[in-house]
GUBA-424457 format. One record per residue (C-alpha): x, y, z. Coordinates in steps of 0.1 Angstrom, whole numbers, plus 5000, padded with zeros to 4 digits. Example, Ala and Ser with C-alpha at 12.3 -4.5 7.8 and 13.67 -1.06 7.14 Angstrom:
2
+------+-------+------+
! east ! north !   up !
+------+-------+------+
! 5123 !  4955 ! 5078 !
! 5137 !  4989 ! 5071 !
+------+-------+------+
***
This chain:
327
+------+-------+------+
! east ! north !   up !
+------+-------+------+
! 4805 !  7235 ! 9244 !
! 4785 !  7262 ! 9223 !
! 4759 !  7255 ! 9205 !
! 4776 !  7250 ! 9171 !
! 4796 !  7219 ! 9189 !
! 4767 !  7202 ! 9202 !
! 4760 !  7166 ! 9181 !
! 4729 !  7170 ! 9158 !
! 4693 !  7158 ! 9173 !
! 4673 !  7126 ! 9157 !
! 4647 !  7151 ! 9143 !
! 4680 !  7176 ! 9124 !
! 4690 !  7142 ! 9110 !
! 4661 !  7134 ! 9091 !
! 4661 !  7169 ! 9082 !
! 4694 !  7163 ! 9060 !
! 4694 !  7155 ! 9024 !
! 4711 !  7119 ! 9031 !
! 4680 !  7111 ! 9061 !
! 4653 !  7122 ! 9035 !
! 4672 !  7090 ! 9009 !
! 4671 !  7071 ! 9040 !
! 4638 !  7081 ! 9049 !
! 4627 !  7073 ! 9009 !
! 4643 !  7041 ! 9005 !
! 4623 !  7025 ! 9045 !
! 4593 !  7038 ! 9025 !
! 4600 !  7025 ! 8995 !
! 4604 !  6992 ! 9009 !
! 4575 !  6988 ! 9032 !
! 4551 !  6996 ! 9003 !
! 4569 !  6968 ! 8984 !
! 4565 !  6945 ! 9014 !
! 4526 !  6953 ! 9011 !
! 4522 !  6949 ! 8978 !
! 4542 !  6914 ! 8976 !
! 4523 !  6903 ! 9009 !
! 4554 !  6915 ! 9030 !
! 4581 !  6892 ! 9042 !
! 4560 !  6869 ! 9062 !
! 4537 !  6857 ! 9038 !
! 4509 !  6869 ! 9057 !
! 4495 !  6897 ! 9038 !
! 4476 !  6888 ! 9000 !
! 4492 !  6883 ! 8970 !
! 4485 !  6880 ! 8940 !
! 4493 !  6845 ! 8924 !
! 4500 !  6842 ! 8881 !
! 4470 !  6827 ! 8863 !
! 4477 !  6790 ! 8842 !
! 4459 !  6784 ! 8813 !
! 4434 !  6759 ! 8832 !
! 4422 !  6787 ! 8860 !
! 4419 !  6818 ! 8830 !
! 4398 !  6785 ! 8809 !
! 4380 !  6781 ! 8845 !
! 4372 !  6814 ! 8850 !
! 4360 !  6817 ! 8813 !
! 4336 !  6788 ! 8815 !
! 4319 !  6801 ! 8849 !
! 4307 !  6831 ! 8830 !
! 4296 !  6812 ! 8798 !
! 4257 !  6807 ! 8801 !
! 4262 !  6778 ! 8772 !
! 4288 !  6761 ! 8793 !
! 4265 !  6766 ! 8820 !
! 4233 !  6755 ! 8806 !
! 4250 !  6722 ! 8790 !
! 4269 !  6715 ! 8824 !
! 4235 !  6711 ! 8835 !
! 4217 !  6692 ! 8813 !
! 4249 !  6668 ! 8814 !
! 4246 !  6666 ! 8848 !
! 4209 !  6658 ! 8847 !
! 4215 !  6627 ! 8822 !
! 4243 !  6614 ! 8840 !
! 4222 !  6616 ! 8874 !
! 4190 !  6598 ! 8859 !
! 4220 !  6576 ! 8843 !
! 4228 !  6562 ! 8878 !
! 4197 !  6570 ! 8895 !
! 4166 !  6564 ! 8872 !
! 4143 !  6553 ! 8896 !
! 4142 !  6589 ! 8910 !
! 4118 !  6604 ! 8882 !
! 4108 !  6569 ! 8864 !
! 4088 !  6542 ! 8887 !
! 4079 !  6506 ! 8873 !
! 4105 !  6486 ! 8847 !
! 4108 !  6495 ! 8809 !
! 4104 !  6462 ! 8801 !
! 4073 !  6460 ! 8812 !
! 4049 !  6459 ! 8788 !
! 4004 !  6453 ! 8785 !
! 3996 !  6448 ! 8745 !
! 3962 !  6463 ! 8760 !
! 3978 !  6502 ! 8764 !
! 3996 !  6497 ! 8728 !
! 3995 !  6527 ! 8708 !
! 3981 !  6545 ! 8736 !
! 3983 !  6583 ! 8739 !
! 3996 !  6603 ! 8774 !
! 3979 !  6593 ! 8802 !
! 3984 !  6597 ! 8844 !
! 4010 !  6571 ! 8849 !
! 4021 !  6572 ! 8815 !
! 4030 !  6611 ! 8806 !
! 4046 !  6598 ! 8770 !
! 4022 !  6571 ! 8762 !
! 4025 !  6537 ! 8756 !
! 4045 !  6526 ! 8724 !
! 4035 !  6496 ! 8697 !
! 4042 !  6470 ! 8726 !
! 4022 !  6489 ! 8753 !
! 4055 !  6497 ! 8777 !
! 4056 !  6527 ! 8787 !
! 4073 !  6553 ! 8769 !
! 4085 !  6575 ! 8798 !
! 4102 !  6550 ! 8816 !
! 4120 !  6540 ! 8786 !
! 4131 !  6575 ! 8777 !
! 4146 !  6574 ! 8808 !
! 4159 !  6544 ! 8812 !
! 4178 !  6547 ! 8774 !
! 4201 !  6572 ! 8787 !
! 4219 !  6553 ! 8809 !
! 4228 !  6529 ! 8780 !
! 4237 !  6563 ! 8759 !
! 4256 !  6578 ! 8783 !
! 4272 !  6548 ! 8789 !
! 4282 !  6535 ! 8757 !
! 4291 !  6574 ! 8749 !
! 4317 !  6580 ! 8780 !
! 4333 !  6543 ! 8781 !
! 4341 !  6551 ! 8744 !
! 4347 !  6584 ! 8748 !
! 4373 !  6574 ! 8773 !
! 4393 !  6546 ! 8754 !
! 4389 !  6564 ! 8723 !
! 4412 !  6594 ! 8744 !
! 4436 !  6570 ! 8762 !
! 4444 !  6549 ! 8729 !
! 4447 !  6576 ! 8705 !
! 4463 !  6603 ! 8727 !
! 4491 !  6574 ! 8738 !
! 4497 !  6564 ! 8698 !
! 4499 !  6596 ! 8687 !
! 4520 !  6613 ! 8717 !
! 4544 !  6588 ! 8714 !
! 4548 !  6591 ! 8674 !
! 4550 !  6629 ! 8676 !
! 4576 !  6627 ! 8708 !
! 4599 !  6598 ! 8690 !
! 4592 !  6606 ! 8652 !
! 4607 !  6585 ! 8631 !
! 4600 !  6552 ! 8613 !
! 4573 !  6553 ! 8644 !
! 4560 !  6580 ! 8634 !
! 4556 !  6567 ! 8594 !
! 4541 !  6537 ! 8604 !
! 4514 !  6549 ! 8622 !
! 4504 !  6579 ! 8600 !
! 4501 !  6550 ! 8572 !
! 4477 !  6534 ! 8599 !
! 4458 !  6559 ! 8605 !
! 4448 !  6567 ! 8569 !
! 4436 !  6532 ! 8566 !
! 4414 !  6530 ! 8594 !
! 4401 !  6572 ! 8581 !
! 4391 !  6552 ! 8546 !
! 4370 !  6528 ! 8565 !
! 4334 !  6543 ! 8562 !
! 4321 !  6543 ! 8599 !
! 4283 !  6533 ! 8591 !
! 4297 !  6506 ! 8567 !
! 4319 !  6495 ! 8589 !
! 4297 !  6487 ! 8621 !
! 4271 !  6467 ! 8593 !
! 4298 !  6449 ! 8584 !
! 4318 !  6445 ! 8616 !
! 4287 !  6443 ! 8641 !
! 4268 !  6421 ! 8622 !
! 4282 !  6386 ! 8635 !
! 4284 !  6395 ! 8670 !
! 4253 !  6379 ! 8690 !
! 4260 !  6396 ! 8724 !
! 4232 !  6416 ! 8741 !
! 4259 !  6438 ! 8762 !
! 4271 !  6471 ! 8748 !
! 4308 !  6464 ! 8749 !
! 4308 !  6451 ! 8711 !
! 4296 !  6485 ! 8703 !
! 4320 !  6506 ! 8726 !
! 4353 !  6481 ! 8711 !
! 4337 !  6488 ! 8679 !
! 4340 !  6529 ! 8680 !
! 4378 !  6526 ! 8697 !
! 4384 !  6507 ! 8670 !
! 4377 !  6532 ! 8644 !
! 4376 !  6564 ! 8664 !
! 4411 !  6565 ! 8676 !
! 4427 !  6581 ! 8644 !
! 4411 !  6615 ! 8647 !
! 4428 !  6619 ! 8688 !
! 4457 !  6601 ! 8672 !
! 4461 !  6630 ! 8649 !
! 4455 !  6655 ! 8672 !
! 4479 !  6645 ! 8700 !
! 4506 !  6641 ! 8678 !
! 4504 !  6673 ! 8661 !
! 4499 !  6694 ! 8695 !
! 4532 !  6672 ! 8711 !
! 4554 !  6683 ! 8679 !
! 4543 !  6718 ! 8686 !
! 4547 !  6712 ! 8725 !
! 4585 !  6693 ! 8727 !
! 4597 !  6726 ! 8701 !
! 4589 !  6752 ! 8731 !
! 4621 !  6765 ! 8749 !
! 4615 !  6751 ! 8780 !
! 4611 !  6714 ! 8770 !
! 4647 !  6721 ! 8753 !
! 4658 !  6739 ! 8784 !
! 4648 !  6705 ! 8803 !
! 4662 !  6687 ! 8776 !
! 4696 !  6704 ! 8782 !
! 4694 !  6699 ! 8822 !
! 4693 !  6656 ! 8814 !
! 4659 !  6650 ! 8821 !
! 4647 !  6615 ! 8810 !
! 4622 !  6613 ! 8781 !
! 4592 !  6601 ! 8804 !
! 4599 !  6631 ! 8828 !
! 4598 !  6651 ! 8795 !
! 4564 !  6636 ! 8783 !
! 4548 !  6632 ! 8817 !
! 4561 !  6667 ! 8832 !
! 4566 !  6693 ! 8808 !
! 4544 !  6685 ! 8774 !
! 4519 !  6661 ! 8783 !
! 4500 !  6691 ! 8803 !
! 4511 !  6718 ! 8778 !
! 4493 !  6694 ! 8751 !
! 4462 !  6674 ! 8761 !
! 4439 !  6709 ! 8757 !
! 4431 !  6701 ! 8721 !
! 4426 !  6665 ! 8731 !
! 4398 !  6674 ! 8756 !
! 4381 !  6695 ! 8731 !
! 4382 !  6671 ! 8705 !
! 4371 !  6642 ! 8727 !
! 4342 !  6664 ! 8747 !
! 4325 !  6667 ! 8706 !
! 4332 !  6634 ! 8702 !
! 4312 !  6620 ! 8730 !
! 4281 !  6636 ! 8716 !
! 4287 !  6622 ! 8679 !
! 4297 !  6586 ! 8698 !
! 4259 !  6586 ! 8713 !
! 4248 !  6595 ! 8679 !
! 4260 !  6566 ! 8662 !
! 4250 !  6542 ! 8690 !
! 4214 !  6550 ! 8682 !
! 4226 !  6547 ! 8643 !
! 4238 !  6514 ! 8645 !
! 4206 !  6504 ! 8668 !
! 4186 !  6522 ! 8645 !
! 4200 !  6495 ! 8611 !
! 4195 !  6465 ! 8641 !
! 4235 !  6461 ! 8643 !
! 4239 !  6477 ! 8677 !
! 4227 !  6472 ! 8707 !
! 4198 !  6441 ! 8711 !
! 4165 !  6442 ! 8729 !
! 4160 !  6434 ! 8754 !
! 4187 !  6465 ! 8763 !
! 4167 !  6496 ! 8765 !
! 4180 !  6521 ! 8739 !
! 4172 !  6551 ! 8718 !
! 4180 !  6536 ! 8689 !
! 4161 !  6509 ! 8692 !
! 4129 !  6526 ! 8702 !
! 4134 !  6551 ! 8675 !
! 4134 !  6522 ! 8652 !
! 4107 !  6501 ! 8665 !
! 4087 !  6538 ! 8662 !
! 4092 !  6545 ! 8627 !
! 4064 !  6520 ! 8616 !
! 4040 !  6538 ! 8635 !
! 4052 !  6573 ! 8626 !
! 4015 !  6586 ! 8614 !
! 3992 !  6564 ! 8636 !
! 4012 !  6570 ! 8668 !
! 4039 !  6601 ! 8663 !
! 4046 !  6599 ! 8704 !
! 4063 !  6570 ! 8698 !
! 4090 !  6582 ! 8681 !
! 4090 !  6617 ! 8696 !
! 4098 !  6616 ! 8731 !
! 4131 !  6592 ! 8725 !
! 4142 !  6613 ! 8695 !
! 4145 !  6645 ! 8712 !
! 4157 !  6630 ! 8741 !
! 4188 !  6620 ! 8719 !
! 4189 !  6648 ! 8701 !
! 4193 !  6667 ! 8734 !
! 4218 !  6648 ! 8746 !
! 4234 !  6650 ! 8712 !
! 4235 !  6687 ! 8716 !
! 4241 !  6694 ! 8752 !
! 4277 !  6675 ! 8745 !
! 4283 !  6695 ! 8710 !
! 4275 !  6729 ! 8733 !
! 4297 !  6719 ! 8759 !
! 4326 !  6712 ! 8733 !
! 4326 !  6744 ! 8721 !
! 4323 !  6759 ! 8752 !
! 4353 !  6746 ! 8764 !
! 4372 !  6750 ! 8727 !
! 4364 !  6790 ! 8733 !
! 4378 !  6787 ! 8769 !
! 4414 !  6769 ! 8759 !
! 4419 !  6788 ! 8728 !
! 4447 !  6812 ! 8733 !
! 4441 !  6830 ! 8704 !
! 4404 !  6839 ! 8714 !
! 4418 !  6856 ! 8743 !
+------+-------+------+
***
């Protein structure tokens, strides 16, 4: 056959217009396949970001979130552990050393009873951390449950417990532990935590029911809402994550202002009881000697107010980081 008959070569093919396509599209493809992680899955790809890793990533590079993680962290470890920085009991006590300034064995002194006002420091913030996260925590659960469920139903629900709420936000707190507080005899500091569920669940109440109402009215609650899925898949599955954010943040400030007024009830004698080992009540016991000895009411008033601040920080910190609109 001459040479015009004879059937075109691999190389003339990809030489033609239609191989080049052909050629384009194999290309085309294989960069996709790269880019995705190709059709095995072994190759990287890139995963979308939730709310909760971008809020993650946020906090890592906050040096307040940072610095307050760890001053948290140190409380709550002298919380369980006291014994590793403070030797000897707080309730130990020599009337000999009262009044007495620092000294080796004694870095903060002696307070009006001669015990030792280092140990005690340290010692008081396991009852303030304590009293701060057990409230902290039914404070969350009971509001967050009354409140999801009034803005999910709505309702004659939903009336009755707004009405509820403004009762218990006309209660003056201070007033209210005097008056509540005052016939209780126990030493233990569950009175106190029952006390602050009592009148602290309104405010998560509030804000759980407002950020479900927003939640249930996205499209894809309606969308799951359309498919037949059960009210306790729709609460549980698709709003309950989509709403607790503001709850955290609100709760996280609240812990701080919780150990606050533990030492303010101590502090008026209707809290906690010696011979618990408080704040409060060493703050109190301090204020009589305020001029002759001032390290008496020092050390366990910044200590508090520490504490107090390391939990406001932290709020805000992670307020900043769950904000959408900061972003």
């Amino acid at each position: 056959m001459s040479g015009g008959g004879r059937a075109p070569e691999d190389g003339a093919i990809a030489a033609t217009g239609m191989g080049g396509a052909m050629d384009l599209a194999t290309s085309e493809g294989e960069a996709l396949e790269k880019r995705h992680g190709g059709t095995d899955g072994s190759g990287p790809s890139e995963k979308p970001r939730s709310l909760w890793s971008d809020a993650w990533r946020d906090l890592r590079r906050n040096p307040v979130f940072i610095i307050s993680g760890l001053v948290i962290l140190f409380l709550v470890v002298i919380s369980i552990w006291p014994s590793l920085i403070a030797s000897g009991s707080p309730l130990k006590c020599d009337l000999a050393k009262a009044q007495e300034g620092s000294q080796p064995g004694a870095p903060f002194g002696y307070d009006g009873q001669g015990c030792n006002v280092y140990t005690r420091t340290v010692y008081g913030a396991r009852t303030s951390v304590t009293v701060g996260v057990c409230a902290t925590l039914g404070v969350s659960l009971l509001g967050s449950v009354l409140g999801g469920l009034a803005g999910f139903f709505g309702g004659s629900w939903d009336s009755i417990l707004s009405r509820l709420t403004d009762v218990f936000f006309a209660i003056p707190v201070v007033l209210g532990g005097l008056v509540l507080l005052s016939v209780v005899t126990s030493n233990t500091v569950w009175p106190v935590i029952g006390f602050m569920v009592l009148l602290g669940w309104p405010q998560i109440s509030r804000i759980a029911r407002g950020s479900v109402i927003t939640a249930k009215q996205n499209d894809y609650v309606q969308a799951a809402r359309a498919l037949g899925a059960s009210n306790s898949r729709l609460l549980l599955r698709h709003i309950t994550p989509n709403a607790v954010a503001p709850v955290i943040v609100v709760a996280t400030i609240a812990l701080g202002t919780y150990i606050a007024l533990e030492a303010t009830l101590s502090y008026l004698g209707v809290g906690l009881k010696p011979p618990t080992v408080s704040w409060g009540i060493d703050i109190s016991s301090a204020s009589a000697y305020i001029r002759q000895a001032p390290h008496m009411l020092l050390w366990p008033a910044g200590a508090l107010a520490l504490t107090v601040l390391a939990f406001i920080m932290l709020g805000d910190a992670v307020r900043d980081a769950l904000d959408p609109k900061l972003r």
